[in-house]
C-alpha positions in Angstrom: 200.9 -171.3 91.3 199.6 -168.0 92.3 198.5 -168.4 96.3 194.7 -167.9 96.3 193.7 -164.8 98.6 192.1 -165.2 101.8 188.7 -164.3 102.0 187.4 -162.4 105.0 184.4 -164.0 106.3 181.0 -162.0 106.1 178.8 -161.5 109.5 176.0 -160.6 109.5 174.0 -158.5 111.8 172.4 -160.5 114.8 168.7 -160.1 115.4 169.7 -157.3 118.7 171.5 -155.1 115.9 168.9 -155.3 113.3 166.1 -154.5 116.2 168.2 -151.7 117.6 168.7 -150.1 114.0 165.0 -150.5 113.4 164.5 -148.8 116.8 167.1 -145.7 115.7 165.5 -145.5 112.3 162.1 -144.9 113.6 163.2 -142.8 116.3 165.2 -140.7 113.2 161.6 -140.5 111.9 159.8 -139.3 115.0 161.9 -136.7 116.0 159.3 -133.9 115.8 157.4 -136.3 118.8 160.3 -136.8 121.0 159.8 -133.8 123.3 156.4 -134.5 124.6 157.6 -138.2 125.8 159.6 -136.4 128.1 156.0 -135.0 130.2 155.2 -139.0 130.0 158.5 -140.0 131.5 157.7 -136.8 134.6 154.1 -138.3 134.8 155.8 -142.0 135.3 158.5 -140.3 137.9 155.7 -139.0 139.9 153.4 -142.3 139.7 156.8 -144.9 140.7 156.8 -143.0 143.7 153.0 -143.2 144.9 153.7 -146.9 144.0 156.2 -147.5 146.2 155.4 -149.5 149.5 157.2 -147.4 152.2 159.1 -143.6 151.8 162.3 -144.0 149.7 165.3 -142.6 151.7 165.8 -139.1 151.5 169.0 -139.2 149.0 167.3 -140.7 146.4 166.0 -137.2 145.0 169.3 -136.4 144.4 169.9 -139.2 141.7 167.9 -136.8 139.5 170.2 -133.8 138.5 173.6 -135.8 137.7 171.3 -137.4 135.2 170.0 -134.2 133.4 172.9 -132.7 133.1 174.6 -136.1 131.7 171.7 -136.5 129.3 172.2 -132.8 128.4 175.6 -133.3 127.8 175.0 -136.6 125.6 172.2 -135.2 124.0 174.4 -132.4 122.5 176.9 -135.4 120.7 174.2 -138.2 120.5 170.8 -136.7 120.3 168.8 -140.2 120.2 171.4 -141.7 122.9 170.5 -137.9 124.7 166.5 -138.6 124.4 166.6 -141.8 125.9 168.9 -140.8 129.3 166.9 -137.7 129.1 164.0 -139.9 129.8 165.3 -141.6 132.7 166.6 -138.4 134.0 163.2 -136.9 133.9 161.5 -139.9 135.6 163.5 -139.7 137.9 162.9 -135.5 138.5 159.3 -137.0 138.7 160.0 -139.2 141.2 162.2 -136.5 143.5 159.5 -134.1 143.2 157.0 -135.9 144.6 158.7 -137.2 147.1 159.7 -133.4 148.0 155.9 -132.2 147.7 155.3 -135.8 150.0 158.1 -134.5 152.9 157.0 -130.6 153.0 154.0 -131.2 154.1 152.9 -130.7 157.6 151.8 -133.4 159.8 148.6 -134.9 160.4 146.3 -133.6 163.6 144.7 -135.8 165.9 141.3 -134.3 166.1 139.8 -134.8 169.8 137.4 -137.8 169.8 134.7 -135.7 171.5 132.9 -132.8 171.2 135.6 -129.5 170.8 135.6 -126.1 170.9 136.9 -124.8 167.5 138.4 -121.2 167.1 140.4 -120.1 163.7 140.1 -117.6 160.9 137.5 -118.3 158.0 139.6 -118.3 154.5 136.7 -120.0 152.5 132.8 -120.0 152.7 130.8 -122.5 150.3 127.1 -122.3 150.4 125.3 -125.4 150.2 122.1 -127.1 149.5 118.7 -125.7 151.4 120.7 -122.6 152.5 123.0 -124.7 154.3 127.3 -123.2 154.5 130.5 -124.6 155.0 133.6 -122.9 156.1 137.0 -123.7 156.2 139.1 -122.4 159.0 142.9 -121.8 159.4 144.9 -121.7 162.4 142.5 -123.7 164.1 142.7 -124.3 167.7 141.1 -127.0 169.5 139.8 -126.0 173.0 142.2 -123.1 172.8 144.7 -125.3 172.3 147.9 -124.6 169.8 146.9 -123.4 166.3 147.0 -126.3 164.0 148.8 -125.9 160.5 146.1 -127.6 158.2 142.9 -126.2 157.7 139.7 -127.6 159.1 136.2 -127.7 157.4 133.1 -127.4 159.1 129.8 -127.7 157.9 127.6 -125.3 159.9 124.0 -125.7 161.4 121.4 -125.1 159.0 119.3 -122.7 160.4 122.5 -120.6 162.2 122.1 -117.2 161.4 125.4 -116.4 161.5 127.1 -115.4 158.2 130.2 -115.8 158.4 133.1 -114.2 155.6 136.5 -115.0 154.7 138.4 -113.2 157.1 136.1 -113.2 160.1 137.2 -115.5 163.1 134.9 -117.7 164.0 134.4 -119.8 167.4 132.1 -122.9 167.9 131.3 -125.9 169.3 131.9 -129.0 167.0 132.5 -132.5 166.1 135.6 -133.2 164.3 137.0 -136.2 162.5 140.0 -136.8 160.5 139.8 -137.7 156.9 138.6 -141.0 156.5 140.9 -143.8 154.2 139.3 -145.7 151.4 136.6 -147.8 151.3 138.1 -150.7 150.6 142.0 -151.8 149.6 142.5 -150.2 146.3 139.9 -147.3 146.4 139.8 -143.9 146.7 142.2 -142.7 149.0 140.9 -139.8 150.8 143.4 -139.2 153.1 146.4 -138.8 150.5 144.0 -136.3 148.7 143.9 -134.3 152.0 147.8 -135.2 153.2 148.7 -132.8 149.3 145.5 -130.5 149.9 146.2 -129.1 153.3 143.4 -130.8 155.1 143.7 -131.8 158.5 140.5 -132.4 159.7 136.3 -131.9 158.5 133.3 -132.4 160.8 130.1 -130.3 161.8 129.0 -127.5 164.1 126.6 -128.6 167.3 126.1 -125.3 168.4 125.8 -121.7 166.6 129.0 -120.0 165.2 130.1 -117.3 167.2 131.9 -114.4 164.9 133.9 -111.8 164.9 135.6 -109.6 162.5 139.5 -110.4 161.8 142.1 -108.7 162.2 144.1 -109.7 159.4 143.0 -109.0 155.5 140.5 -111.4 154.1 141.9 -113.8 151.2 141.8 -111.0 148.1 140.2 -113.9 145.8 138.1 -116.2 148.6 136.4 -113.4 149.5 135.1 -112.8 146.1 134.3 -115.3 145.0 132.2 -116.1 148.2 130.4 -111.9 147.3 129.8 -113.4 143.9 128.7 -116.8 144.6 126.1 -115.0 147.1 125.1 -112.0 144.7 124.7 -114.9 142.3 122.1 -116.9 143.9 120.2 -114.0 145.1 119.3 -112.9 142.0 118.8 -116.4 140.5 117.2 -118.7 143.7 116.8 -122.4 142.6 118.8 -124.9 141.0 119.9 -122.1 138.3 121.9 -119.5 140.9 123.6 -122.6 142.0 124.7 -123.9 138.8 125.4 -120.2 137.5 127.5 -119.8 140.5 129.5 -122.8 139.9 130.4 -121.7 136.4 131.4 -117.6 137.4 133.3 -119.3 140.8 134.2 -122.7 140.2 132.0 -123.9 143.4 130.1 -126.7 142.8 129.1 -127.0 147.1 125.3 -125.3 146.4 124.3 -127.5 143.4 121.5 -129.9 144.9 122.6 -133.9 144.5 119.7 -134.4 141.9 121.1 -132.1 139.6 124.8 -133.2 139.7 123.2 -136.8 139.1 121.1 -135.7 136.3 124.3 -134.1 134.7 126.7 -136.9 135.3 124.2 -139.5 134.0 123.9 -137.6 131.0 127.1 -136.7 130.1 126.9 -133.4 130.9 129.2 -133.2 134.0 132.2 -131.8 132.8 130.0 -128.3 132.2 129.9 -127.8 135.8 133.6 -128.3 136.1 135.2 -124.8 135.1 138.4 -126.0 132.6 139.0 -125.7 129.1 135.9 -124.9 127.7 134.8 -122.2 129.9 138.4 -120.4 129.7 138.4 -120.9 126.0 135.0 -118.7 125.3 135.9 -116.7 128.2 139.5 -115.5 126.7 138.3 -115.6 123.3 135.5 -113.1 123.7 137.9 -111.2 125.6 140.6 -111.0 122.9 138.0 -110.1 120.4 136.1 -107.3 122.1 139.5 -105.8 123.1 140.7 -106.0 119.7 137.2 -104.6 118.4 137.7 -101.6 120.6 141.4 -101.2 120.2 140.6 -100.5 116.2 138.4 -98.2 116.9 140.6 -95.6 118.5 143.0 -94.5 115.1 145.6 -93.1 116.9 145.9 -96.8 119.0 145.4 -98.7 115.9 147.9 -96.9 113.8 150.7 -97.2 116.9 150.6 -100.5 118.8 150.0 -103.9 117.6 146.6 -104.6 118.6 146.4 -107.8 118.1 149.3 -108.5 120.3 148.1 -106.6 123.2 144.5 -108.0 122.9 145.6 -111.3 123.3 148.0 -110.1 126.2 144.7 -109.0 127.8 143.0 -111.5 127.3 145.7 -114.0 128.7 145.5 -111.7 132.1 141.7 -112.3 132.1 142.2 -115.7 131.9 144.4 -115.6 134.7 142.0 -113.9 137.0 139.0 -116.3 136.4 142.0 -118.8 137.2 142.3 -117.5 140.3 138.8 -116.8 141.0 137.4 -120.4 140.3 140.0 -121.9 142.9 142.7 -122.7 140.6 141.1 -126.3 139.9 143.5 -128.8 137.9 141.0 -128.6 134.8 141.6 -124.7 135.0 145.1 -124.9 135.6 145.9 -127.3 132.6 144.1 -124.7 130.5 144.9 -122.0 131.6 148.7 -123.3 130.7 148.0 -124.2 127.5 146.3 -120.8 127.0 149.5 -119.2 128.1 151.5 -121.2 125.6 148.8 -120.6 123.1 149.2 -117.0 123.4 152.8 -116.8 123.1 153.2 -119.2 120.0 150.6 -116.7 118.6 152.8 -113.6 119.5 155.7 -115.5 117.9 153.6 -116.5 114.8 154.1 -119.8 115.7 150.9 -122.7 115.7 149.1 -122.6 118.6 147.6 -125.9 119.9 150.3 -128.7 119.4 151.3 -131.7 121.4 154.7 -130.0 122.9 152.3 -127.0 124.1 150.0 -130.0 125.7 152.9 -131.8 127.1 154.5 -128.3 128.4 151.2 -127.9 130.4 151.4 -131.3 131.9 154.8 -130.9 133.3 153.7 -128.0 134.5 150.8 -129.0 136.2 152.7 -132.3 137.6 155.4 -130.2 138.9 153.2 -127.2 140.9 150.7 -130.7 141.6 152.3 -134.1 141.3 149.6 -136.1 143.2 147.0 -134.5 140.7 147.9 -137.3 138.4 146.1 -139.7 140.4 142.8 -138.1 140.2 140.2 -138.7 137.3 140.2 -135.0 136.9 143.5 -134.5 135.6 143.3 -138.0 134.2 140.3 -136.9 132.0 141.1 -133.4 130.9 144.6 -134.1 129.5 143.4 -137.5 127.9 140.7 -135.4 126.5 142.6 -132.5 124.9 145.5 -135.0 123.7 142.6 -136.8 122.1 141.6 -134.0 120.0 144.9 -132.5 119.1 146.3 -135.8 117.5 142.6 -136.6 116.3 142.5 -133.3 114.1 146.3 -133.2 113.1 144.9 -136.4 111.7 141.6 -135.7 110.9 142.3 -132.1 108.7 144.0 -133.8 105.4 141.3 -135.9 105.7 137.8 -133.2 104.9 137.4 -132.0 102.0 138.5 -128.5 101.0 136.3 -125.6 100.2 135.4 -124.7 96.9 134.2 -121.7 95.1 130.6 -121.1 96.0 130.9 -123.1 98.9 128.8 -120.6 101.6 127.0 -121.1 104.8 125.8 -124.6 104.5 129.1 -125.8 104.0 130.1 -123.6 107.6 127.0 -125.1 109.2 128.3 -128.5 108.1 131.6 -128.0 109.4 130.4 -126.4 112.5 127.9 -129.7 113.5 130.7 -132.1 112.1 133.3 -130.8 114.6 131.0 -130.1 117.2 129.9 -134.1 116.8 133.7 -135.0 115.9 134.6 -133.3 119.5 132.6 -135.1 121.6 133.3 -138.2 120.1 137.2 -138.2 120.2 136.9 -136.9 123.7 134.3 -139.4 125.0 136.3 -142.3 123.9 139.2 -140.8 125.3 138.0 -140.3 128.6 135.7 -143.5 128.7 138.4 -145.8 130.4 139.6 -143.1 133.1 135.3 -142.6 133.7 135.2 -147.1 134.0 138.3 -146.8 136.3 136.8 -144.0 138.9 133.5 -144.4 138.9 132.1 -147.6 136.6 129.5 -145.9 134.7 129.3 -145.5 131.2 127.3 -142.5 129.8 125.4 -143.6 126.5 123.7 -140.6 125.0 126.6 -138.0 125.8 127.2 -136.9 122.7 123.8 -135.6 121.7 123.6 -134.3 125.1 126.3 -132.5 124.1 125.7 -131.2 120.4 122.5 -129.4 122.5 124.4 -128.2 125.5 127.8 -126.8 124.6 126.3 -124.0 121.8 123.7 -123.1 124.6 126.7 -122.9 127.0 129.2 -121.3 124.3 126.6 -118.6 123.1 124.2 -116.9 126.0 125.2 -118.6 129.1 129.3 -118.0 129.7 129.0 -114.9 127.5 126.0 -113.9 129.6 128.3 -114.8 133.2 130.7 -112.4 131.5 128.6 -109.2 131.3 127.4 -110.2 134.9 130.5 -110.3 136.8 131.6 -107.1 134.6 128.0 -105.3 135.9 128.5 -106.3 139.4 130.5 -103.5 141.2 127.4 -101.4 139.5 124.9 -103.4 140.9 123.1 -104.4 137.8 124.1 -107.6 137.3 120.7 -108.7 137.2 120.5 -107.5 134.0 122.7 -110.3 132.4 122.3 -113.1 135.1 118.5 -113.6 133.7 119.4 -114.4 130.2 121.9 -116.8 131.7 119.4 -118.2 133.6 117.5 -118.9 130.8 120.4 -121.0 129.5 121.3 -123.0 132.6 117.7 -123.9 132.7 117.6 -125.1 129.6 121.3 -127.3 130.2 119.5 -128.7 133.7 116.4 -129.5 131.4 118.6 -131.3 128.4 120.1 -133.4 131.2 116.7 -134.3 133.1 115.4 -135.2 130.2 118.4 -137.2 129.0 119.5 -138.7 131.7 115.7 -140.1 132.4 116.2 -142.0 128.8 116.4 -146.0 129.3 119.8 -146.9 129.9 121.3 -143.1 130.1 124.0 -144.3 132.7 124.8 -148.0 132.7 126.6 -149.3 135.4 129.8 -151.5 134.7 132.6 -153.2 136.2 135.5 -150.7 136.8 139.0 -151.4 135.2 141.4 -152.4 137.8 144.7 -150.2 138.1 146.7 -152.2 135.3 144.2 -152.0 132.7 144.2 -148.1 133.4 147.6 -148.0 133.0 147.4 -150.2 129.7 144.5 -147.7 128.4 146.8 -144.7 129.5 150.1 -145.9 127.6 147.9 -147.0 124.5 146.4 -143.6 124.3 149.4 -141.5 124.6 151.3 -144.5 121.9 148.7 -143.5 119.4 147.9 -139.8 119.9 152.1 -138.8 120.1 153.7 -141.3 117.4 152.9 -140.6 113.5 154.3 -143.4 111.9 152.5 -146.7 111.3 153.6 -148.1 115.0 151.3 -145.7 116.2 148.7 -148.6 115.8 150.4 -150.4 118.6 148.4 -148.3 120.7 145.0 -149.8 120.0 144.8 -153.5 120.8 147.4 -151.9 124.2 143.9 -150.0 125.0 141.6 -153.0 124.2 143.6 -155.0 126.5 142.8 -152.3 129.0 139.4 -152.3 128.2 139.1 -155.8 128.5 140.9 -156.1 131.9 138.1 -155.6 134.1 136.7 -159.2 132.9 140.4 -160.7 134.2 139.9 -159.3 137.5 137.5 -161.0 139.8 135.8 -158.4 142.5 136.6 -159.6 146.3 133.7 -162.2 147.8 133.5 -160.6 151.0 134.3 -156.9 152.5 134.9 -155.4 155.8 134.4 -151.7 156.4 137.2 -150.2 158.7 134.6 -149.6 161.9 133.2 -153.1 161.3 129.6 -152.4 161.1 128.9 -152.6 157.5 130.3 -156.4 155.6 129.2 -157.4 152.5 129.2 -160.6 150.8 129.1 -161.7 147.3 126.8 -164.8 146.3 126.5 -164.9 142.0 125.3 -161.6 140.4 123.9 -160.3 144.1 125.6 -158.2 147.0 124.5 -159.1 150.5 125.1 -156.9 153.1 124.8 -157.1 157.0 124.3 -153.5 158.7 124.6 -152.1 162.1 123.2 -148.9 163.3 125.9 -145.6 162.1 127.1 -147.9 158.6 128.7 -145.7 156.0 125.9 -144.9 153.1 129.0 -143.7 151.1 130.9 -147.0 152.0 127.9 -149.1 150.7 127.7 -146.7 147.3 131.1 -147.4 146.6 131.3 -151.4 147.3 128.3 -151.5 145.1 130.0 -149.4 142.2 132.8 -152.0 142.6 130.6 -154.8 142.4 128.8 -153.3 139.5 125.1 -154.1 141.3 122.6 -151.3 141.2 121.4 -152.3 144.7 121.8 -154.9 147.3 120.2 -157.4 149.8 119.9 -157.9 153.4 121.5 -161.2 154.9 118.7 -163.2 156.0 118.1 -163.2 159.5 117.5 -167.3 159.1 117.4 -169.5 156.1 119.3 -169.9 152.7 119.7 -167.0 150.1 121.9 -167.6 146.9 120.6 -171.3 145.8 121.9 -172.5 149.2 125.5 -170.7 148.6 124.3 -168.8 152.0 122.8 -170.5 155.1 121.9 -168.4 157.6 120.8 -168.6 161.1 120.4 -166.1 164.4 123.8 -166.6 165.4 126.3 -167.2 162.2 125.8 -167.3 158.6 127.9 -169.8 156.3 129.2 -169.0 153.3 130.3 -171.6 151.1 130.2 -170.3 147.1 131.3 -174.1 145.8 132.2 -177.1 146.6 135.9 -176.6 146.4 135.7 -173.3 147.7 136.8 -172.7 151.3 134.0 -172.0 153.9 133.6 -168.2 155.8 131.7 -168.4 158.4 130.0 -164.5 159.8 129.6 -164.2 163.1 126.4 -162.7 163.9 126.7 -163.3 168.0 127.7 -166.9 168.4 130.4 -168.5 170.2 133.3 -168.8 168.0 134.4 -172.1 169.4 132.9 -174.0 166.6 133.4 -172.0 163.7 137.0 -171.8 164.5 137.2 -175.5 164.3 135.2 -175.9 161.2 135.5 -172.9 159.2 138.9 -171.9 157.1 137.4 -168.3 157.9 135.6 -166.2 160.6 134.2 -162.8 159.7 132.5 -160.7 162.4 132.2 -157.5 163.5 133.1 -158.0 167.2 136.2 -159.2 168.8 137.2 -162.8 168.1 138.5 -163.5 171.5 141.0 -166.6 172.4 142.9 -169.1 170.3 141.1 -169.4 166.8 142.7 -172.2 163.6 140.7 -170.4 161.2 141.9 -167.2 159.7 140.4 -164.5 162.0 138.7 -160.7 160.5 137.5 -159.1 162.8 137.1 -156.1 164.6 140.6 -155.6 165.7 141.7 -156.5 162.6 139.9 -153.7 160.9 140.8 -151.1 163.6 144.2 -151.9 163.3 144.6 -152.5 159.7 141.5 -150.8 157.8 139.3 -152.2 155.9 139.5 -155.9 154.4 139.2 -157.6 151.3 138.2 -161.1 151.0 139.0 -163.8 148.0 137.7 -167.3 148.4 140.0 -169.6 146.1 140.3 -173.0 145.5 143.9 -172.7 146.1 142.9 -171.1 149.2 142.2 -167.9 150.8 143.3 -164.4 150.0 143.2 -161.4 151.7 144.2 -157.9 151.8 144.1 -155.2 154.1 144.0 -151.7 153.4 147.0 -151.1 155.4 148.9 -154.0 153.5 147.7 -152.2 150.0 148.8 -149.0 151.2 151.8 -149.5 152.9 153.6 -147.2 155.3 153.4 -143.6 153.8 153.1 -140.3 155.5 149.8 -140.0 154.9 148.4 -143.4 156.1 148.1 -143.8 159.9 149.9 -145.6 162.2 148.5 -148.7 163.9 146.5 -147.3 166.9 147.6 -147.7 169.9 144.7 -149.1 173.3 144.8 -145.6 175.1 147.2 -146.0 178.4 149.6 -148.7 176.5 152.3 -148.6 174.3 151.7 -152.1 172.5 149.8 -152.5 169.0 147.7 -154.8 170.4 144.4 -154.7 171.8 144.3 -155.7 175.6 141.3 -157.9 174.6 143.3 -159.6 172.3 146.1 -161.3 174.3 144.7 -163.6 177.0 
């Protein structure tokens, strides 16, 4: 017999390989759209460490290099093994760069509670509303006191007649405070804006600026733009200088509140805001006049490449209206993009692409990490990653152009893009516009197909001849055309924004659904394959979020004197004298309520959900729900013992079973959040949301003790 052979036996692949070879093969297939993941990993970097509860310890920066070079080094043998490190390796360069940016900064000042005396060189000057000004100082001193290292803003007296310059020192008496923390846990946080921006301190003058000229040189671009700004608005008064201004210098400080409304409401806002679109017609009418005039000399034309050094020149006047309109993160996003742009020309390469978009991000994040958190840089990337990826799609797609195909088919094209542009931009930016400021603008995109060719065609072209007519004194000569135009862009959004329903006011997406809409967006505008799709229910999720979130029931201002509570569909609020308008504006855009009501001074409100009388009111939203009980000047004796909350504006003095907001709790922990649960009750300081970073304060201390507790307190 002949021994039968041994058969080896067959294995096959477990469902981890088969996944993992998937993963590889479609990696294989993306790797054009590697490179840009690796801005999305800086961006995630930067945004773990702003999420973080307390500082991470100062070694933790240097986890970041040993990775880069390991995933250089791996990416060279293994390039898909490389990718992936390299992505860790750059979120975590994300994550040491912001905490660098967080520990160069110089320490908070603690303005004087009182009236000062305020001394220090003027590097800005923004004209406001009704002729009013505002200056920022540096090197202030308080009282003649130590110069401080952040600046200080002040917001003059209206009818001073001082007129004050960048350069000049100025000396006056004023009230300063520093800059205030968010309205509630979770919102805006002012003070981290101002910790990254320099800002140590803003108030307003009580007396008349005293000035005299500095000895040092004025800021070379603050100084012009503050000529400009005024040259501007004296040859245009009314609502048109101060919107022409804000296009030539980026200031937005002299527009009157009407007219930012009307544009917001109308979808007209990012106009105002000098970024892509303003740099785009701005360089682009540069490069072509250039080039024009460069052909016309023979002996230029026939030696140098004019093209090439147009669209040099133009690059450098790009950079100069950079630095003139303040260097704004819109403006600095694209004016990096026209810097790649220009070079991939020079090199005969495409110019707007995804890597050239990505490029300008990590640029941006890594001049600028904490821009990411703002809806500024939020919107403008989401917008221009919208429309590359929607017209790398979108171009197969239109149909080409055949013989005898003339102006109509141009027009067609023209008003199809110009429709196709708003539209890929509005959706992208809609979730970012829900999350910051819970409004949706409706009729944007014909507000838009009649604003941007005014804007493209007589009124940036028409800012361009001014500023270039100014050190002749004739600008005048170009600024009334342009004010023709800006008229015409302040009447488009009047009339819009009046329409029924221009600006509806919704419930703003909570943090994760941002962050769902975000990843979504950048899964389906970077990948090309079918997992691209991925992407879309990941941003209806987001979308969706803000019905999974429930808004808090009741809210505590940080100085106690505004507390609203939330009964059904309605806000009620109790007031005291010196409440924060801007507090209430922003409690109601998280509430999604147009307006509010007054607590009743006695009787129910809220089917009963509300009972009311001189002392206290009761607030009990169900039968299962725990009972808060507002203190409006009563004892606190009983509703300690029959309450499971107290909420009041004064000190709640003595032992207390109920859990206890009030006054010391917001001056020692910020403002409060409120949930009433079933399950029990919930809340949240801003403090506790914030945690312990450099830029929140620490607890306050009673003046004349060292303890974190009140005096009144412990008894």
């Amino acid at each position: 017999m002949i021994p039968s052979m041994a058969r080896p036996a067959l294995r096959w692949p477990s469902k981890p390989a088969l996944l993992a070879a998937a993963w590889t093969s479609h990696l294989a297939s993306e790797r054009s759209r590697l490179a840009p993941w690796l801005a999305v990993a800086l961006g995630a970097g930067v945004l773990a460490y702003f999420a973080l509860p307390a500082e991470p310890p100062a070694e933790a920066i240097w986890v970041a290099p040993p990775l880069v070079l390991l995933a250089i080094w791996l990416g060279l043998r293994r390039p898909l093994a490389g990718w992936l490190l390299g992505m860790v390796a750059v979120a975590a360069g994300g994550f040491a760069i912001a905490a660098w940016h967080a520990g160069r900064q110089p320490p908070m000042p603690e303005p004087p509670r009182t009236a000062t005396i305020v001394t220090g060189r003027v590097v800005a000057v923004e004209l406001l509303p009704e002729e009013g000004r505002r200056v920022t100082l540096a090197g202030a001193r308080f009282d003649d006191g130590e110069p401080e290292a952040r600046h200080i803003r002040l917001r003059l007296r209206r009818q001073d007649p001082a007129l004050p310059q960048p350069g000049d020192t100025i000396r006056i008496r004023a009230l300063l405070r520093a800059p205030m923390g968010p309205s509630a846990p979770g919102g805006f946080d002012f003070q981290r804006a101002s910790w990254f921006s320099g800002l140590g301190a803003s108030g307003y003058a009580l007396g008349v600026a005293e000035v005299s000229p500095g000895t040092a040189a004025p800021p070379v671009f603050a100084g012009l733009r503050a000529l400009m700004e005024a040259r501007v608005i004296a040859a245009l008064p009314g609502p048109a200088g101060a919107v022409a201004a804000a296009l030539i210098t980026g200031g937005q400080s002299a527009i009157a509140g009407a007219d930012l409304a009307a544009m917001r409401d109308s979808g007209l806002a990012h106009l105002l805001s000098v970024s892509g679109l303003h740099i785009v017609i701005v360089m682009g009418l540069s490069f072509g006049v250039l080039r024009w005039l460069l052909a016309l000399l023979p002996w230029v034309a026939l030696r140098l490449p004019v093209k090439a050094a147009a669209a040099v020149a133009a690059l450098g006047t790009g950079g100069f209206y950079l630095l003139l309109s303040g260097s704004q993160v819109p403006m600095q996003r694209s004016f990096a993009m026209a810097a790649i742009t220009t070079l991939a020309l020079l090199a005969g390469r495409r110019a707007l692409t995804l890597r050239g978009l990505a490029m300008a991000a990590a640029l941006v994040l890594l001049v600028q990490p904490a821009a990411i958190l703002g809806a500024s840089f939020q919107m403008s990337f989401a917008a221009v990653l919208a429309l590359i990826a929607g017209w790398e799609w979108l171009r197969p797609q239109m149909p080409k152009a055949g013989p005898g195909s003339g102006w109509r088919r141009g027009l067609l094209v023209a008003a199809f893009g110009l429709v196709a542009t708003s539209l890929l931009a509005g959706a992208a930016t809609t979730p970012f516009g829900l999350h910051h400021f819970g409004r949706l603008q409706i009729y944007g995109v014909l507000a838009n197909a009649l604003a941007v060719p005014i804007t493209s065609v007589l009124i940036m072209p028409a800012g361009m001849a001014a500023a270039l007519l100014m050190p002749l004194g004739l600008e005048g000569l170009a600024l009334v055309p342009m004010g023709w135009g800006v008229q015409a862009i302040l009447g488009i959004a009047h009339w819009i924004a009046g329409w029924p329903g221009a600006a509806l006011t919704a419930t703003p997406i909570p943090l994760w659904g941002l962050g769902c809409c975000a990843l979504g967006l950048v899964w389906l505008c970077l990948w090309r394959t079918g997992w691209r799709l991925a992407g879309i229910p990941l941003m209806a999720l987001g979308l969706g979020s803000a019905t999974l979130e429930r808004a808090p029931d009741l809210l505590v201002s940080g100085d106690g004197r505004l507390i609203a509570v939330r009964a059904g569909a309605t806000l009620f609020l109790q007031k005291q004298s010196g409440a924060s308008s801007m507090t209430r504006e922003n409690w109601q855009r998280l509430h999604a309520v147009a307006g509010t009501e007054t607590l009743p001074h006695q009787g129910e409100a809220a089917a009963g959900a509300i009972r009311c009388t001189t002392g206290a009111c009761t607030v009990a939203l169900g039968p299962t729900m725990p009972t808060a009980v507002l203190l409006r000047g009563a004892p606190p004796q009983e509703a300690c013992r029959s309450a499971a909350l107290v909420v009041s504006a004064e000190p709640v003095r003595g032992p207390c079973l109920a859990q206890v907001v009030d006054r010391f709790a917001v001056w020692r922990d910020g403002p409060h959040a409120i949930w009433l649960d079933p399950a029990g009750i919930r809340v949240v300081s801003d403090r506790g949301f914030r945690g312990n970073r450099p830029w929140v304060p620490p607890v306050p201390h009673p003046r004349g003790t060292a303890s974190a507790e009140p005096r009144a307190v412990v008894e």
